[in-house]
Backbone and ligand atoms as CSV (ligand in chain L), in Angstrom:
chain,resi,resn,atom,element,x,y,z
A,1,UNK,N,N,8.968,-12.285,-61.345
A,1,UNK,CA,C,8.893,-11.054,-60.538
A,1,UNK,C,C,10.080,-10.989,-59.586
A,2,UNK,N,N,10.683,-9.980,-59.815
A,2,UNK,CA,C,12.375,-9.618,-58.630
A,2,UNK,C,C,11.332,-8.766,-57.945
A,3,UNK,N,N,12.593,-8.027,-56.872
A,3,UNK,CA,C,12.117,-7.145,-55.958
A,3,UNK,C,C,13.182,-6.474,-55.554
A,4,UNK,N,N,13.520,-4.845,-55.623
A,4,UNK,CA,C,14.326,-4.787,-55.126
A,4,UNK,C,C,15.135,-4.652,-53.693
A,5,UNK,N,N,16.341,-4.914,-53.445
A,5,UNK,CA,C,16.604,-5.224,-52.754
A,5,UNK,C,C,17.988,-4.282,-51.878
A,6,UNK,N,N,17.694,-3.373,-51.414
A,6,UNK,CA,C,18.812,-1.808,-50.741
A,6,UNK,C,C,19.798,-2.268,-50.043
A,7,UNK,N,N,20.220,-3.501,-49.706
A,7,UNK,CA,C,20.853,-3.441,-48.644
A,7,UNK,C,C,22.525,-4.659,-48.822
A,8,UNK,N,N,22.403,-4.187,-50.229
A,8,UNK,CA,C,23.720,-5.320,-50.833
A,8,UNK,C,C,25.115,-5.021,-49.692
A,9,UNK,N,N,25.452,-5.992,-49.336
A,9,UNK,CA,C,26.901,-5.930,-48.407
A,9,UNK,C,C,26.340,-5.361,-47.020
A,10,UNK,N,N,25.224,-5.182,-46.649
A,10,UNK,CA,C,24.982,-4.194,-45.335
A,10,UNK,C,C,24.658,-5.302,-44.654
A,11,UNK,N,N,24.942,-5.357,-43.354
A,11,UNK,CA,C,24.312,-6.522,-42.668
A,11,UNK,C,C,24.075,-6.051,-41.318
A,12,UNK,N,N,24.044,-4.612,-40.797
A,12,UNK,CA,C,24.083,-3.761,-39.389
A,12,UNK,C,C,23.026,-3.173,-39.539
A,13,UNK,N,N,22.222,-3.335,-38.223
A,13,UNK,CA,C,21.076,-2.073,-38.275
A,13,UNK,C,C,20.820,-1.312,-36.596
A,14,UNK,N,N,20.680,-0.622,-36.627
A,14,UNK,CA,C,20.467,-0.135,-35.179
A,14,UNK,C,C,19.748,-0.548,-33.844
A,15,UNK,N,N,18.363,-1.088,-34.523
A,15,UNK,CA,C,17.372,-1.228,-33.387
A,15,UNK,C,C,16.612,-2.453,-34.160
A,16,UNK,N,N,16.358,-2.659,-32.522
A,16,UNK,CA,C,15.417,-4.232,-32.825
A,16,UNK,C,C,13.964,-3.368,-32.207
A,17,UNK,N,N,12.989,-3.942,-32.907
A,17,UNK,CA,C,11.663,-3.321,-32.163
A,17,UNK,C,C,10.804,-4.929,-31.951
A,18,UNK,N,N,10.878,-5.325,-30.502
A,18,UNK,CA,C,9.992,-6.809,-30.562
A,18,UNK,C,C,8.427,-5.987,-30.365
A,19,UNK,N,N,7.571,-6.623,-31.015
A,19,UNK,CA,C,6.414,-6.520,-31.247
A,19,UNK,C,C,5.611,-7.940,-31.029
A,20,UNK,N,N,4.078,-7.079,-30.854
A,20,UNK,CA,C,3.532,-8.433,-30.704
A,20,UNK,C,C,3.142,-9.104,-32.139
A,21,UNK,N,N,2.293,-10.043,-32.492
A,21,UNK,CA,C,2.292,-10.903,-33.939
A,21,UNK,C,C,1.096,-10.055,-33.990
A,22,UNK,N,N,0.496,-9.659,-33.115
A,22,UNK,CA,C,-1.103,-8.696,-33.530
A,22,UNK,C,C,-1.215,-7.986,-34.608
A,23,UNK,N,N,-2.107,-8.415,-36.062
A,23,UNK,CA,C,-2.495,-8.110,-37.157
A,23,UNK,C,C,-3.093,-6.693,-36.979
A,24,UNK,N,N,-3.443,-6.188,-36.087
A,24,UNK,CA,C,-4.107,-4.761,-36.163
A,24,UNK,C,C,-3.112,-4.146,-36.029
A,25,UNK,N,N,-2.008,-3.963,-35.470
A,25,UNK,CA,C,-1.248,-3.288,-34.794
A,25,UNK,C,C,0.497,-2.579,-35.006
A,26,UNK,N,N,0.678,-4.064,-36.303
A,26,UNK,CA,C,2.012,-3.829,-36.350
A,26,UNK,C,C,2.240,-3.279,-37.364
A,27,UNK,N,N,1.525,-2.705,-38.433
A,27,UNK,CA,C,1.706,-1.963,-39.585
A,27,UNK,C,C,1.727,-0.459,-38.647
A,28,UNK,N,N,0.814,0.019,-37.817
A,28,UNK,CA,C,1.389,1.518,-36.758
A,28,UNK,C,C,2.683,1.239,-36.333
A,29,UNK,N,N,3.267,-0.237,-35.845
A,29,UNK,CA,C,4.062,0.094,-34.817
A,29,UNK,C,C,5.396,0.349,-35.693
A,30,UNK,N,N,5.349,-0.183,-37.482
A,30,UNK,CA,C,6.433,0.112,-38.300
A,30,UNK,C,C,6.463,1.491,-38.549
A,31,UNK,N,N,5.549,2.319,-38.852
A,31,UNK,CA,C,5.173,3.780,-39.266
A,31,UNK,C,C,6.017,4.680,-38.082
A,32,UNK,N,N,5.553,4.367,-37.167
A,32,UNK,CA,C,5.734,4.786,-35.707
A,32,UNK,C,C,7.172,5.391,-35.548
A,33,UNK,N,N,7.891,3.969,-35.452
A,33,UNK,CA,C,9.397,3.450,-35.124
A,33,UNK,C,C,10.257,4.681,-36.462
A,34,UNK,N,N,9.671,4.651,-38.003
A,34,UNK,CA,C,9.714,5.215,-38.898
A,34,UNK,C,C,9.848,6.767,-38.828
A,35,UNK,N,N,8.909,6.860,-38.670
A,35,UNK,CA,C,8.523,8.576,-38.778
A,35,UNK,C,C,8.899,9.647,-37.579
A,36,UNK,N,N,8.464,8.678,-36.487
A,36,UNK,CA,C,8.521,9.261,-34.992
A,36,UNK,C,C,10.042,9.504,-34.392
A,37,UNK,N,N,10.155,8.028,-34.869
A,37,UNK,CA,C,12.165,7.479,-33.667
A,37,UNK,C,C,12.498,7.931,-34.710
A,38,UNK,N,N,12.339,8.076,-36.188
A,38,UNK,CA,C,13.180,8.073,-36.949
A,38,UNK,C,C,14.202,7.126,-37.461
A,39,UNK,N,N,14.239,6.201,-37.028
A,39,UNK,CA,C,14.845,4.814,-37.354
A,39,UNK,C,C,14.530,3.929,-38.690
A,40,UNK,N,N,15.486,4.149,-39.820
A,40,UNK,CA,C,15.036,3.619,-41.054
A,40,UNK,C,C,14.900,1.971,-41.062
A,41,UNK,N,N,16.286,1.507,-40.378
A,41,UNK,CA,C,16.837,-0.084,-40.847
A,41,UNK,C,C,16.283,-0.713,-38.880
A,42,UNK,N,N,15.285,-1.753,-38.987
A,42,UNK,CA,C,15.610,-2.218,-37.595
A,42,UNK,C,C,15.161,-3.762,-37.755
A,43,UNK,N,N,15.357,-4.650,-37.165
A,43,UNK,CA,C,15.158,-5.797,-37.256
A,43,UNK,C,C,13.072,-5.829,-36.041
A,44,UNK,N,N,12.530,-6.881,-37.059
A,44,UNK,CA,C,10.944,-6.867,-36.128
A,44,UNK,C,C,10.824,-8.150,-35.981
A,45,UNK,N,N,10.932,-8.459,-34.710
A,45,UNK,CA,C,10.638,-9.792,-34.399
A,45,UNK,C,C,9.226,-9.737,-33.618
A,46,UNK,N,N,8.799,-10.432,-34.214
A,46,UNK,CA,C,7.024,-10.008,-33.706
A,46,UNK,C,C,6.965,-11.871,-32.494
A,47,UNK,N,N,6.741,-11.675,-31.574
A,47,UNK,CA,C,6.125,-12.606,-30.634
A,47,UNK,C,C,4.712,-12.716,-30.269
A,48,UNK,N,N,3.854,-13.626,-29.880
A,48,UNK,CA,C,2.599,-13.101,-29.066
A,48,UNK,C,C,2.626,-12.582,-27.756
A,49,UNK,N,N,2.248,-11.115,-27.049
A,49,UNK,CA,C,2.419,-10.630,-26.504
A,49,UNK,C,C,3.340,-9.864,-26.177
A,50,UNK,N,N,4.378,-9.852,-26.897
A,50,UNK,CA,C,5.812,-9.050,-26.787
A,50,UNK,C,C,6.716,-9.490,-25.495
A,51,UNK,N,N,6.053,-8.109,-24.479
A,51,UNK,CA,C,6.874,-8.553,-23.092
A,51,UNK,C,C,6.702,-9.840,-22.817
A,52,UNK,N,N,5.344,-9.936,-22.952
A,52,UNK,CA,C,5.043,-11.655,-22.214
A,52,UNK,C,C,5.821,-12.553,-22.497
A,53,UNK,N,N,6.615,-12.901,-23.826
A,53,UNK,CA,C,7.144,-13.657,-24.364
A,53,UNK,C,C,8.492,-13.815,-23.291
A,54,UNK,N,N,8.941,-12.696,-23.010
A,54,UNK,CA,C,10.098,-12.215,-22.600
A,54,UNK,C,C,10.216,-12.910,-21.296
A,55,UNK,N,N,8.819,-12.555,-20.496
A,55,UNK,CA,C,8.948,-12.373,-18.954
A,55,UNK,C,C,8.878,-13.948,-18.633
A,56,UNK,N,N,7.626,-14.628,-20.006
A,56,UNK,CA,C,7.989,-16.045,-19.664
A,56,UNK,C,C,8.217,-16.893,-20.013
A,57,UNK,N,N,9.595,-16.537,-21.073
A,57,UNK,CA,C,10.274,-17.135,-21.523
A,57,UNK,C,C,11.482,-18.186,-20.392
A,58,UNK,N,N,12.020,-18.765,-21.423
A,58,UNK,CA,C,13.390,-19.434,-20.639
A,58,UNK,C,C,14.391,-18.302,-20.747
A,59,UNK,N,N,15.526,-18.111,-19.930
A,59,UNK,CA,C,16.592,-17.507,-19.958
A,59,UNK,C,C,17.447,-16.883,-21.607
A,60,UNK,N,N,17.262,-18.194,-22.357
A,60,UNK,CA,C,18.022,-17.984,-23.609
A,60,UNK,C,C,16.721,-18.683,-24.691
A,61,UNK,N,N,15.854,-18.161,-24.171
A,61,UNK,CA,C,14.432,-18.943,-24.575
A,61,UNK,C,C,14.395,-18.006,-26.635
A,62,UNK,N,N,13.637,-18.539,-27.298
A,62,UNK,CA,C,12.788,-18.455,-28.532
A,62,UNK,C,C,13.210,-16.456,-28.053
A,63,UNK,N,N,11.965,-16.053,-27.180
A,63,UNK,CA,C,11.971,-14.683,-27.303
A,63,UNK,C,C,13.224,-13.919,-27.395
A,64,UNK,N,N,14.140,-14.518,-26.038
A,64,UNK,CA,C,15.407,-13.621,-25.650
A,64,UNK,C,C,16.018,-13.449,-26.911
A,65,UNK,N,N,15.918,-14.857,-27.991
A,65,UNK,CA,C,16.879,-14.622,-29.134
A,65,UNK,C,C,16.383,-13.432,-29.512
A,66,UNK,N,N,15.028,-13.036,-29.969
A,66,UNK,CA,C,14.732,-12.387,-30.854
A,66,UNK,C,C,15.398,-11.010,-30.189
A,67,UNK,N,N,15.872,-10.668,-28.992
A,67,UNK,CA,C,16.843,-9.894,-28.950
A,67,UNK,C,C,18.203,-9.977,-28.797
A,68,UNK,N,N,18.503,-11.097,-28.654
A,68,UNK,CA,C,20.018,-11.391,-28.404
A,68,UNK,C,C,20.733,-11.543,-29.837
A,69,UNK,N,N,19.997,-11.905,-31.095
A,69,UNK,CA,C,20.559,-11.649,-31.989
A,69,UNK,C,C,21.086,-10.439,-32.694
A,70,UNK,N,N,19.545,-9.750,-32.789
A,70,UNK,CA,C,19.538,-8.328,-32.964
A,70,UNK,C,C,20.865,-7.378,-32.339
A,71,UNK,N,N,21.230,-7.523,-30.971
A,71,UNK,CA,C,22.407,-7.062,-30.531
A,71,UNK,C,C,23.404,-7.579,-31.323
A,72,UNK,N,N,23.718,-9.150,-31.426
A,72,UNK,CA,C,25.110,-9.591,-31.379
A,72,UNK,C,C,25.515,-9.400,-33.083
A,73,UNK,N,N,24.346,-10.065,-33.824
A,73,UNK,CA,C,24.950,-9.988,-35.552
A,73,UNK,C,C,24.873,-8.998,-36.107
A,74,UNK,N,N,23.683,-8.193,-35.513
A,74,UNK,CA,C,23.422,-7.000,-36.493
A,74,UNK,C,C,23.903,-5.682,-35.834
A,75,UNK,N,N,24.480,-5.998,-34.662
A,75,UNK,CA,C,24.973,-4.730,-33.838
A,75,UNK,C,C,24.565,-3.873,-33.202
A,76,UNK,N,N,23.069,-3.865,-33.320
A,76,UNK,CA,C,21.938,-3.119,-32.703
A,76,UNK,C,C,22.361,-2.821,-31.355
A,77,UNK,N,N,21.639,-1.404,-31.082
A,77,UNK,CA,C,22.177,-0.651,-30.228
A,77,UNK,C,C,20.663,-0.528,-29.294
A,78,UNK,N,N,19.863,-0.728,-30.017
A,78,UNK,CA,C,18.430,0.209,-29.207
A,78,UNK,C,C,17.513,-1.252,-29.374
A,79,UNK,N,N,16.608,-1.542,-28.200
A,79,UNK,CA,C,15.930,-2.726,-28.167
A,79,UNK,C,C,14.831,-1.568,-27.659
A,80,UNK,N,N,13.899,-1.593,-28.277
A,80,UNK,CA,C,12.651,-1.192,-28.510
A,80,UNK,C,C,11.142,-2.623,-28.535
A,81,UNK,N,N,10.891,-2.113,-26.829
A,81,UNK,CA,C,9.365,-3.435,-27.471
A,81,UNK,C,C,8.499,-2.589,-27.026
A,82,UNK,N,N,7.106,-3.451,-27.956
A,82,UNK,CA,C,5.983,-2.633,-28.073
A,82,UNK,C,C,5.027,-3.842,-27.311
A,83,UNK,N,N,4.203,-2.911,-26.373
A,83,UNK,CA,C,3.131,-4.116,-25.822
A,83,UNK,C,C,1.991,-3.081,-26.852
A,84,UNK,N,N,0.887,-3.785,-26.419
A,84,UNK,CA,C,-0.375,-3.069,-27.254
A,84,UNK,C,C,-1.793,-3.051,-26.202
A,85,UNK,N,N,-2.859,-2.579,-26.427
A,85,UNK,CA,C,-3.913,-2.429,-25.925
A,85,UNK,C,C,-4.880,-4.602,-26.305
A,86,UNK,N,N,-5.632,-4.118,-25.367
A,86,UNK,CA,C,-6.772,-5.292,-26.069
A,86,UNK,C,C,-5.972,-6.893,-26.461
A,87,UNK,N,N,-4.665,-6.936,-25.942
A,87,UNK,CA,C,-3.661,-7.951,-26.692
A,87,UNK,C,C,-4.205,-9.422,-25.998
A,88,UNK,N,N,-4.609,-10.209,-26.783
A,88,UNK,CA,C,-5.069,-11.308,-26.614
A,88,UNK,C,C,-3.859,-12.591,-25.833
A,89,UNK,N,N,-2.980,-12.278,-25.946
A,89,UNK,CA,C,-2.033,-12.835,-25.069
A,89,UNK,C,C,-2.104,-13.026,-23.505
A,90,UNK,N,N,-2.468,-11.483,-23.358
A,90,UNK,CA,C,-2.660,-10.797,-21.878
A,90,UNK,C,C,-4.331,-11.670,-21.243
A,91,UNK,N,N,-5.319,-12.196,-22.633
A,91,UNK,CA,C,-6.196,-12.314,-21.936
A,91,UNK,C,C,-7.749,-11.085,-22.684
A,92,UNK,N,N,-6.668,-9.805,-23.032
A,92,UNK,CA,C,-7.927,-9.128,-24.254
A,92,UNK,C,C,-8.246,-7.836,-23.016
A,93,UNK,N,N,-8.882,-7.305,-23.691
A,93,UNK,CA,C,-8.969,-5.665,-22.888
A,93,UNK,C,C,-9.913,-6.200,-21.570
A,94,UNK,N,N,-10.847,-7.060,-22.368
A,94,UNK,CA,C,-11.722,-7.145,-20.929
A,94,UNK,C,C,-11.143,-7.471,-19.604
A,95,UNK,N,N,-10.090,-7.771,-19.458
A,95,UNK,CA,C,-9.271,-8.299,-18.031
A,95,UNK,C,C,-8.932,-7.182,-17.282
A,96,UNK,N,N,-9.384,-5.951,-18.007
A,96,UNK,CA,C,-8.815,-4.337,-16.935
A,96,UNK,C,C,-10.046,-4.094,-17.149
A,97,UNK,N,N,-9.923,-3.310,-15.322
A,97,UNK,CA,C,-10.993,-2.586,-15.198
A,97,UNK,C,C,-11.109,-1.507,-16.015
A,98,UNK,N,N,-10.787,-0.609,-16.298
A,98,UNK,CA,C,-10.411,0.641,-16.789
A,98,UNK,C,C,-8.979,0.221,-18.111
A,99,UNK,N,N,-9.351,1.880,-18.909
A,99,UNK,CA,C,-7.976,1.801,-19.954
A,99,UNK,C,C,-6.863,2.291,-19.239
A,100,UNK,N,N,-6.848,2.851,-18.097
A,100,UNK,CA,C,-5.661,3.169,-17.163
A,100,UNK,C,C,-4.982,2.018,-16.566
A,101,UNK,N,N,-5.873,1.238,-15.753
A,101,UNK,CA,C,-5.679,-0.434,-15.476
A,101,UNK,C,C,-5.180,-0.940,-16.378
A,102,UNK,N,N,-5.281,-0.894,-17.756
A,102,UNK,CA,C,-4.580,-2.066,-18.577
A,102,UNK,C,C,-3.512,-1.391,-19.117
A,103,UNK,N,N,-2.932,0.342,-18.916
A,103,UNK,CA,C,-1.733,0.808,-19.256
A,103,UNK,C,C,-1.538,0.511,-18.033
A,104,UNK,N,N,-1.510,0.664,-17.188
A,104,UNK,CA,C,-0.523,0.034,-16.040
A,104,UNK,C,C,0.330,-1.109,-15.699
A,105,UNK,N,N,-0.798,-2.000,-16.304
A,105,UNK,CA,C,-0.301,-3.573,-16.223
A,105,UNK,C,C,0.576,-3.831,-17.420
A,106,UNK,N,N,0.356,-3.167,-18.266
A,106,UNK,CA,C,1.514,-3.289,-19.459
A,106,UNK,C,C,2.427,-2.550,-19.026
A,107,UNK,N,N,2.982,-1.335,-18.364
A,107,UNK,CA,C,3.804,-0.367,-17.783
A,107,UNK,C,C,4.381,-1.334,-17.209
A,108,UNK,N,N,4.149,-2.649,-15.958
A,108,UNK,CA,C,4.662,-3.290,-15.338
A,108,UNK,C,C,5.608,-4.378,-15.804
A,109,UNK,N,N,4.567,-4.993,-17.038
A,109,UNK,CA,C,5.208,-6.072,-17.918
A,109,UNK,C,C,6.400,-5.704,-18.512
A,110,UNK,N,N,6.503,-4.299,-19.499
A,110,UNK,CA,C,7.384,-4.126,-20.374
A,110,UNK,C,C,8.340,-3.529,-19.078
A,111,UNK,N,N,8.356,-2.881,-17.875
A,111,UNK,CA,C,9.333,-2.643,-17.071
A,111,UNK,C,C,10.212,-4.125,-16.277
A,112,UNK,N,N,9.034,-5.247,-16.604
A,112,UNK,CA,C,9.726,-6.300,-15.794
A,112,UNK,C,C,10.853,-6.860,-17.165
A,113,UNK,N,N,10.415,-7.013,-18.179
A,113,UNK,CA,C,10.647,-7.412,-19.509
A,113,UNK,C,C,11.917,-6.395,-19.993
A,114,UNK,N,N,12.460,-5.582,-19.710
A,114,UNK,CA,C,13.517,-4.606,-19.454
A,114,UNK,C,C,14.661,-4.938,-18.685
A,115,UNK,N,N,14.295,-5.490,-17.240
A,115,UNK,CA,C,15.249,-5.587,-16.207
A,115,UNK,C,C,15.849,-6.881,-16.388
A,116,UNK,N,N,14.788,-7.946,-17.412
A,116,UNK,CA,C,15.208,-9.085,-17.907
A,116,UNK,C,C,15.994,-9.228,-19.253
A,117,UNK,N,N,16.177,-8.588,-19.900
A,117,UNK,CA,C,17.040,-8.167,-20.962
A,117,UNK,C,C,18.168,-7.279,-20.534
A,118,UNK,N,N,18.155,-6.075,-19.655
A,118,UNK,CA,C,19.561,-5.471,-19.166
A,118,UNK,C,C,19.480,-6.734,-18.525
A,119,UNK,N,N,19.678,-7.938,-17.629
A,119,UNK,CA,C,20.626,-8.934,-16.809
A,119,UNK,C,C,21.238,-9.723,-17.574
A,120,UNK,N,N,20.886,-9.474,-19.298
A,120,UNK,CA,C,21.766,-10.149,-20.154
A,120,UNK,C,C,22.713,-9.336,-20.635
A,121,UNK,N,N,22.045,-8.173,-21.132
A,121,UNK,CA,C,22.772,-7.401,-22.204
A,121,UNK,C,C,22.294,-5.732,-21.636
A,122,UNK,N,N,23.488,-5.664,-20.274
A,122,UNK,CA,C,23.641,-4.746,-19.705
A,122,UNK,C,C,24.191,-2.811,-20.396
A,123,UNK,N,N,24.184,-3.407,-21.516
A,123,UNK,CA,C,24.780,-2.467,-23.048
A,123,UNK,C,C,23.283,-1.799,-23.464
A,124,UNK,N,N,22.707,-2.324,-23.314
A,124,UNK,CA,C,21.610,-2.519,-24.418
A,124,UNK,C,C,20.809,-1.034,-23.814
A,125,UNK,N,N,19.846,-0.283,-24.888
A,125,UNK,CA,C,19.462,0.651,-25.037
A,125,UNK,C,C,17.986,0.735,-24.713
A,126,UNK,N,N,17.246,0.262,-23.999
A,126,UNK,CA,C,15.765,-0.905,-23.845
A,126,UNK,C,C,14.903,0.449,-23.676
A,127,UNK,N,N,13.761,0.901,-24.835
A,127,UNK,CA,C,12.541,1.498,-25.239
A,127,UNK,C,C,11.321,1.074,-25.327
A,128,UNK,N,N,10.905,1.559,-24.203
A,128,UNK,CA,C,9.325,0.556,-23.932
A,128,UNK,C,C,8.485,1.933,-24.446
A,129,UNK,N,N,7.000,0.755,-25.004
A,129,UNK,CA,C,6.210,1.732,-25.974
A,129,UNK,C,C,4.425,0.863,-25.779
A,130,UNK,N,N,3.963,1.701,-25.459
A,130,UNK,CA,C,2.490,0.820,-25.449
A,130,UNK,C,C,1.576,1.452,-26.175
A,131,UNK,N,N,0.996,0.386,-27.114
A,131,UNK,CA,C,0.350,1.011,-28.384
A,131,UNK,C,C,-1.249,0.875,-27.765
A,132,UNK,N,N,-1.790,2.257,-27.656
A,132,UNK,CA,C,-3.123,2.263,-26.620
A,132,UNK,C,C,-4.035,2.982,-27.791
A,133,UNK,N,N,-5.299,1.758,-27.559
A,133,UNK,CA,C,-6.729,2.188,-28.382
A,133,UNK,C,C,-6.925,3.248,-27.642
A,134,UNK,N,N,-7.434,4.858,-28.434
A,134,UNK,CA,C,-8.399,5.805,-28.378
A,134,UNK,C,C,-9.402,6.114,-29.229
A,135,UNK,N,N,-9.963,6.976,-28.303
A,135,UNK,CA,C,-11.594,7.596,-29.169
A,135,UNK,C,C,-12.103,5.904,-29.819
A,136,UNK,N,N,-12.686,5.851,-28.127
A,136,UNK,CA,C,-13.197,4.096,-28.708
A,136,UNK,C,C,-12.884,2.822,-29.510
A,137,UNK,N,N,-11.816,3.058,-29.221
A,137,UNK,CA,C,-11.236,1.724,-30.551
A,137,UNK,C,C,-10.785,2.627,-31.975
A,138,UNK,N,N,-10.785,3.957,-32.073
A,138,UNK,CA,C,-10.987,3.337,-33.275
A,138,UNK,C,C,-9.563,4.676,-33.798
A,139,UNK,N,N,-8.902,5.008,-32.473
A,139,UNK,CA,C,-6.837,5.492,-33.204
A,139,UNK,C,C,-6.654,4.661,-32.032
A,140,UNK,N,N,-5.320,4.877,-32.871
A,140,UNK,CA,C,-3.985,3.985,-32.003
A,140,UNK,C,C,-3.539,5.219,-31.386
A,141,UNK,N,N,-2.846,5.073,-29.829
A,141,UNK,CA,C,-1.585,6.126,-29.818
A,141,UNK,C,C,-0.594,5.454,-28.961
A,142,UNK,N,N,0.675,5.775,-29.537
A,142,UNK,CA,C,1.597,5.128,-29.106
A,142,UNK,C,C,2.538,6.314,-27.973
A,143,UNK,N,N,2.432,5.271,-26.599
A,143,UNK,CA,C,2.701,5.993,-25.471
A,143,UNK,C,C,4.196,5.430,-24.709
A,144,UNK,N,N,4.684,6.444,-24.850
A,144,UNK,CA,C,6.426,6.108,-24.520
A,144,UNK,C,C,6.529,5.872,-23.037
A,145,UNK,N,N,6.618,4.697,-22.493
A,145,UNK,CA,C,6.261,4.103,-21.098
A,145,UNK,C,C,8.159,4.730,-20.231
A,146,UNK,N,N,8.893,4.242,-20.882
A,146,UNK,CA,C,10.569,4.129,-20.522
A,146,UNK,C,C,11.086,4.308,-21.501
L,1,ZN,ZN,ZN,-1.015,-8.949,-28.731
């Protein structure tokens, strides 16, 4: 069994989208990035928790690569991360009072997780996105924070 493969001699893509490793979540957040941004080619480096990875990471830590590469080899222009609802990283929905409370606290993360990526890569194009359970669990909607 082959597979094919589009991208002979290409080695550039625009946008990195870090995501979290969350199995519910990251098949929307490809569709999303797809249909919505319109962005065909992007590199997905999935972490647990996304920002979290970021905020507590080391300086040139595991996470940062997953954007510092994306910029430097592939040329990427747009760093796109996605936090999510209910994310077990954070601790799980139950840790907010409210679904406003837990977009907030992700609003904070992916804004701290921003200011820590521009102090590297002051170039960089940084798209924060929080993928929030509605109508009880049971759509996604993805809410453009920055
Ligand atoms: Zn998660």
């Amino acid at each position: 069994m082959s597979y094919q493969f589009n991208y002979q001699g290409k080695h550039h893509c625009p946008a990195a989208v870090l995501s979290c490793i969350d199995f519910r979540f990251w098949q929307t957040i490809v569709e999303y990035v797809h249909n919505e941004l319109g962005i065909a080619d992007f590199d997905f480096p999935s972490v647990p928790g996304s920002a979290k990875a970021i905020n507590d990471g080391e300086p040139d830590g595991l996470a940062m690569s997953c954007v510092t590469i994306p910029l430097q080899l592939h040329e990427a222009k747009k760093i796109i991360i996605v936090n999510h609802a209910d994310c077990g990283a954070y601790g799980g929905a139950d840790k907010h009072e409210s679904l406003d409370a837990e977009v907030e606290f992700h609003k904070q993360e992916l804004l701290k997780a921003k200011a820590k990526i521009l102090a590297k890569h002051p170039d960089a194009e940084v798209i924060l996105l929080f993928a929030e359970l509605i109508d009880n669990g049971r759509q996604i909607d993805i809410l453009t924070i920055e």
